[in-house]
C-alpha positions as CSV (number, residue, x, y, z in Angstrom):
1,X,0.0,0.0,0.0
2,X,1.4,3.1,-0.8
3,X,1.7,5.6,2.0
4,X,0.4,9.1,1.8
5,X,3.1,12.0,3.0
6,X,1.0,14.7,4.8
7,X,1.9,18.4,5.4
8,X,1.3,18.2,9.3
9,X,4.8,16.8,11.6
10,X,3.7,13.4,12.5
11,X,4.6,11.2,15.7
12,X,3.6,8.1,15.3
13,X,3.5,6.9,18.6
14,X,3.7,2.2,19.4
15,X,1.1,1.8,22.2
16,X,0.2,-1.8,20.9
17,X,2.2,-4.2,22.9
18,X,1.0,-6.9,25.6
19,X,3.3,-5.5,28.1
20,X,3.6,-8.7,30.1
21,X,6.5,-7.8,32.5
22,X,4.2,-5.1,34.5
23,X,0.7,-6.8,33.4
24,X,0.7,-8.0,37.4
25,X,0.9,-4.2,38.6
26,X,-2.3,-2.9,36.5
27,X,-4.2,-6.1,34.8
28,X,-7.0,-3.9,33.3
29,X,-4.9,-1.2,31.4
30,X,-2.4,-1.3,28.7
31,X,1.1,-0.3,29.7
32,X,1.0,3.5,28.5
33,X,-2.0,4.3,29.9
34,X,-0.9,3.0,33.6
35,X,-1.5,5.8,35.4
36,X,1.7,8.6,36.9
37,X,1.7,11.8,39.2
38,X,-2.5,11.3,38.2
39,X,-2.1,11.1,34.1
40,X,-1.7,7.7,31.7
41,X,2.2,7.8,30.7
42,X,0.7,8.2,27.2
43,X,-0.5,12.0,28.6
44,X,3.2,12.3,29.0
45,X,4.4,11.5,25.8
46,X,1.7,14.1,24.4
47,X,3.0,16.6,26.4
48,X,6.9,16.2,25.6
49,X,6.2,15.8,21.9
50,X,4.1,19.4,21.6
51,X,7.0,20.9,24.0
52,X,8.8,19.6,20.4
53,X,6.3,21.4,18.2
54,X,4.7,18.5,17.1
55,X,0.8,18.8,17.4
56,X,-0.6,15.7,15.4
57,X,0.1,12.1,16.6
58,X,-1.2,8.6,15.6
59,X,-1.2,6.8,18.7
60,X,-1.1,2.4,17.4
61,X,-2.3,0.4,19.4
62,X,-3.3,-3.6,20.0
63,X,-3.6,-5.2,23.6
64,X,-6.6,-3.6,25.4
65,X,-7.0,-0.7,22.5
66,X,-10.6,0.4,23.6
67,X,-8.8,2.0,27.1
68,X,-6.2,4.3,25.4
69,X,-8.8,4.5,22.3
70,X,-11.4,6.2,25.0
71,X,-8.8,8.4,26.4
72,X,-7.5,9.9,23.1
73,X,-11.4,10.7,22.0
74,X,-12.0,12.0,25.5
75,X,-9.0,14.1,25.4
76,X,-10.3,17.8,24.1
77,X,-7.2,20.0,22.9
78,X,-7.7,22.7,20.4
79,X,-3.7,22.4,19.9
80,X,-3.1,18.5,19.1
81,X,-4.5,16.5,16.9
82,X,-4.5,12.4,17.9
83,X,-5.7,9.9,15.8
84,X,-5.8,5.9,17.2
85,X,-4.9,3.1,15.1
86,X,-6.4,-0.6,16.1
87,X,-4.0,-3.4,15.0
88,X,-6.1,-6.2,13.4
89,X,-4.0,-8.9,14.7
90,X,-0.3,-8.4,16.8
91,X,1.9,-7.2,14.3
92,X,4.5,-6.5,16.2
93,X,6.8,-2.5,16.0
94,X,7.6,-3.2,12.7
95,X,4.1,-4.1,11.5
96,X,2.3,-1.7,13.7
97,X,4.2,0.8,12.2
98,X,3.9,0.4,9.0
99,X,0.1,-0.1,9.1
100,X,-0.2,2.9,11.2
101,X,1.2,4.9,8.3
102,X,-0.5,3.3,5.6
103,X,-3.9,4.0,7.1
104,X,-3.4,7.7,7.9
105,X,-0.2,8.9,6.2
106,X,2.9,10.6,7.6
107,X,5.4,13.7,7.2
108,X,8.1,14.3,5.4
109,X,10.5,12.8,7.2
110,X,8.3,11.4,10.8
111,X,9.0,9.9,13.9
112,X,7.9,7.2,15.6
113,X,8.5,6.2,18.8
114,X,7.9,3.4,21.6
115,X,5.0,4.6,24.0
116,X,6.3,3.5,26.9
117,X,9.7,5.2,26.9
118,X,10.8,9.2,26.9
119,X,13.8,10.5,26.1
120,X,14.2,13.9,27.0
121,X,16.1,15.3,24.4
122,X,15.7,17.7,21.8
123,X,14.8,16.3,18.3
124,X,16.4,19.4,16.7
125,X,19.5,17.5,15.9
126,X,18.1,14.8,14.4
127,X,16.0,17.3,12.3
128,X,19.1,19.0,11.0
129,X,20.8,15.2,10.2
130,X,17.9,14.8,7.5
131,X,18.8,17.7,5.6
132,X,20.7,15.3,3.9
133,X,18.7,13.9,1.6
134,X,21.2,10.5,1.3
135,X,19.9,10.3,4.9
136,X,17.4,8.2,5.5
137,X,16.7,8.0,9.3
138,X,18.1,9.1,12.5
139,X,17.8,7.0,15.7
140,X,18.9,8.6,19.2
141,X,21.3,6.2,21.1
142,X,22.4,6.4,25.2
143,X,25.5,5.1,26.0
144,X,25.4,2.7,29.3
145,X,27.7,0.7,31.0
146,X,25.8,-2.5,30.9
147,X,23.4,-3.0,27.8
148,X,22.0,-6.6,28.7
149,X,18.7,-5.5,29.3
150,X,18.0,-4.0,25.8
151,X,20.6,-5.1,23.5
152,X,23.1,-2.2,21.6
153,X,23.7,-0.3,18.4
154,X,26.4,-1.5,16.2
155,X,27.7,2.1,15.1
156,X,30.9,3.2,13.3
157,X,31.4,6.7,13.3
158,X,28.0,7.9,13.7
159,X,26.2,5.8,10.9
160,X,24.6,2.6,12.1
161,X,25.6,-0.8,10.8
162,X,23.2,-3.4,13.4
163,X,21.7,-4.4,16.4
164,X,23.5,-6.6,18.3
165,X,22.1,-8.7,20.9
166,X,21.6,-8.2,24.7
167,X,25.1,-9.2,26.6
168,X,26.6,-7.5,29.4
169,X,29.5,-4.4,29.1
170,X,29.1,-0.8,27.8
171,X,27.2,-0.2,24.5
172,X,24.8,2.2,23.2
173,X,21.1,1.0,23.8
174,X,18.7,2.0,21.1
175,X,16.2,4.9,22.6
176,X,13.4,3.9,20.7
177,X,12.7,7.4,18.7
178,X,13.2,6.9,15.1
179,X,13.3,10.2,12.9
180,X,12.2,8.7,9.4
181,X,11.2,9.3,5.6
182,X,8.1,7.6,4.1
183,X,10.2,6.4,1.3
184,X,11.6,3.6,3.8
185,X,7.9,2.0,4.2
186,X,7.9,1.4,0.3
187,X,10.5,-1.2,0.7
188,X,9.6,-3.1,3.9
189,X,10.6,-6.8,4.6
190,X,7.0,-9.0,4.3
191,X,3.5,-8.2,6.0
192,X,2.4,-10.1,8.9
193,X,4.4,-9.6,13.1
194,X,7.4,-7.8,12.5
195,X,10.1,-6.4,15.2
196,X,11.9,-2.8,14.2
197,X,15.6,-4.1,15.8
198,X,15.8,-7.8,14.4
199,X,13.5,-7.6,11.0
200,X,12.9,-4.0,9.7
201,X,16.1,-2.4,10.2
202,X,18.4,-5.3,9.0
203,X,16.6,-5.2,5.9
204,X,16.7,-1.5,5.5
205,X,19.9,-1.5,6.0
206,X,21.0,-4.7,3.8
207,X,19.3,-2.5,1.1
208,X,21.4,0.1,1.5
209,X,19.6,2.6,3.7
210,X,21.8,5.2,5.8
211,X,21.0,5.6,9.6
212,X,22.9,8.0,11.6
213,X,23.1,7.3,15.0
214,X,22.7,10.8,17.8
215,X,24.3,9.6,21.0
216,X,23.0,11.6,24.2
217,X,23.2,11.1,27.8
218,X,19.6,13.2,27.8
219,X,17.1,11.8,30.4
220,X,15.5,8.4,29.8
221,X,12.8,6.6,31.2
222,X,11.7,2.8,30.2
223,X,8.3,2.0,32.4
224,X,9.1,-1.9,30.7
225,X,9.6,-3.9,34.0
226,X,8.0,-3.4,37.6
227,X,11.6,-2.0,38.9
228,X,12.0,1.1,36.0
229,X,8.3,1.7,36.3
230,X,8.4,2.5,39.9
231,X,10.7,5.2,39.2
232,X,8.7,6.7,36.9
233,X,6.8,9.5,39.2
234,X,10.2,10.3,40.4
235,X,11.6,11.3,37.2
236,X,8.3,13.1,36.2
237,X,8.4,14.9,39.2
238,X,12.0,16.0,38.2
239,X,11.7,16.6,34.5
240,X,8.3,18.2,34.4
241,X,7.5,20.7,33.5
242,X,11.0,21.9,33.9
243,X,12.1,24.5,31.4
244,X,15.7,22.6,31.6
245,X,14.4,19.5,29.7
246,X,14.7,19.1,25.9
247,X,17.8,21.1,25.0
């Protein structure tokens, strides 16, 4: 399916997963609309991306949709614009993604990000990266000193070359924002459940896309396991709505 570029800066944002590592702590509610400092993490990612200047998102989304589906339509701003997506089946980052911007079109370039993570960065540098038109994506990487619980970017000089797997020892762990041009959906790997790090990028990149990786030590929050979630009104708390943040 061909996917429509639209005038309007477009996050598109993956809200679709089963979250099973913090299911026990809220059984009834999908993992960004658990509930921090009194709003859904989702209310959070709204709120950093229009500190961005982005207005319009497309939130995906799969395991209990109807929740975050009743937020979004409940949610009255004259300033954003957020339209849901309903996966038919799990399709996984890779899939969700694509079938998020096949039914409601994206910018030129986009960015999509995971739902259940913030970076507090700026996305400015990114934006300036995809001047380049050889450039066909820009992912923002945080260097750790143990990567074992998400895995690390394979970069040389600043262009990305992989994704290796989770294993203990410094690396840069992938933030989960993607800066990205429609072209790349054009040429993506099959239909069906498809994961961004092992399947979509490989390919893109085996075709002989360039990535550029932005390395940042910015703020980052991943509510993925019961341990990182519970510091998740702490950081809030901290970052919000600090004018220090985003820079």
């Amino acid at each position: 399916m061909a996917i429509q570029v639209v005038a309007s800066p477009t996050v598109i944002l993956l809200a679709g997963g089963f979250g099973t590592r913090v299911r026990e702590l809220y059984p009834d509610l999908p993992k960004p609309m658990i509930p921090v400092l009194g709003e859904p993490f989702l209310e959070w990612e709204f709120r950093y991306w229009a500190a961005q200047g982005f207005h319009r998102f497309i939130v995906s989304l799969g395991y209990l949709a109807h929740v975050a589906e009743s937020y979004c339509a409940s949610r009255r701003s004259s300033e954003l614009t957020i339209e849901t997506v309903v996966e038919p089946t799990p399709l996984g980052t890779g899939g969700a993604l694509h079938y998020a911007a096949s039914c409601k079109g994206v910018s030129e370039p986009f960015v999509a990000a995971n739902a259940d993570s913030l970076l507090l960065t700026s996305i400015q540098p990114a934006a300036d990266a995809m001047c380049d038109p050889a450039v066909d994506g820009v992912l923002f990487g945080i260097p750790v000193e143990d990567a074992s619980r998400y895995g690390s970017l394979e970069v040389e000089g600043q262009l990305l070359m992989g994704f290796r797997e989770k294993s203990p020892g410094r690396g840069i762990i992938n933030a989960g924002v993607y800066v990205l041009r429609p072209r790349l959906l054009e040429r993506f790997p099959a239909s069906g459940p498809l994961s961004l790090e092992s399947e979509v990028f490989p390919f893109w990149l085996a075709s002989g896309a360039k990535f550029l990786v932005i390395e940042t030590e910015a703020p980052f929050l991943d509510i993925g396991t019961p341990a990182s979630f519970r510091q998740a009104e702490e950081f809030l708390g901290k970052h919000f709505p600090s004018g220090t943040i985003f820079r």
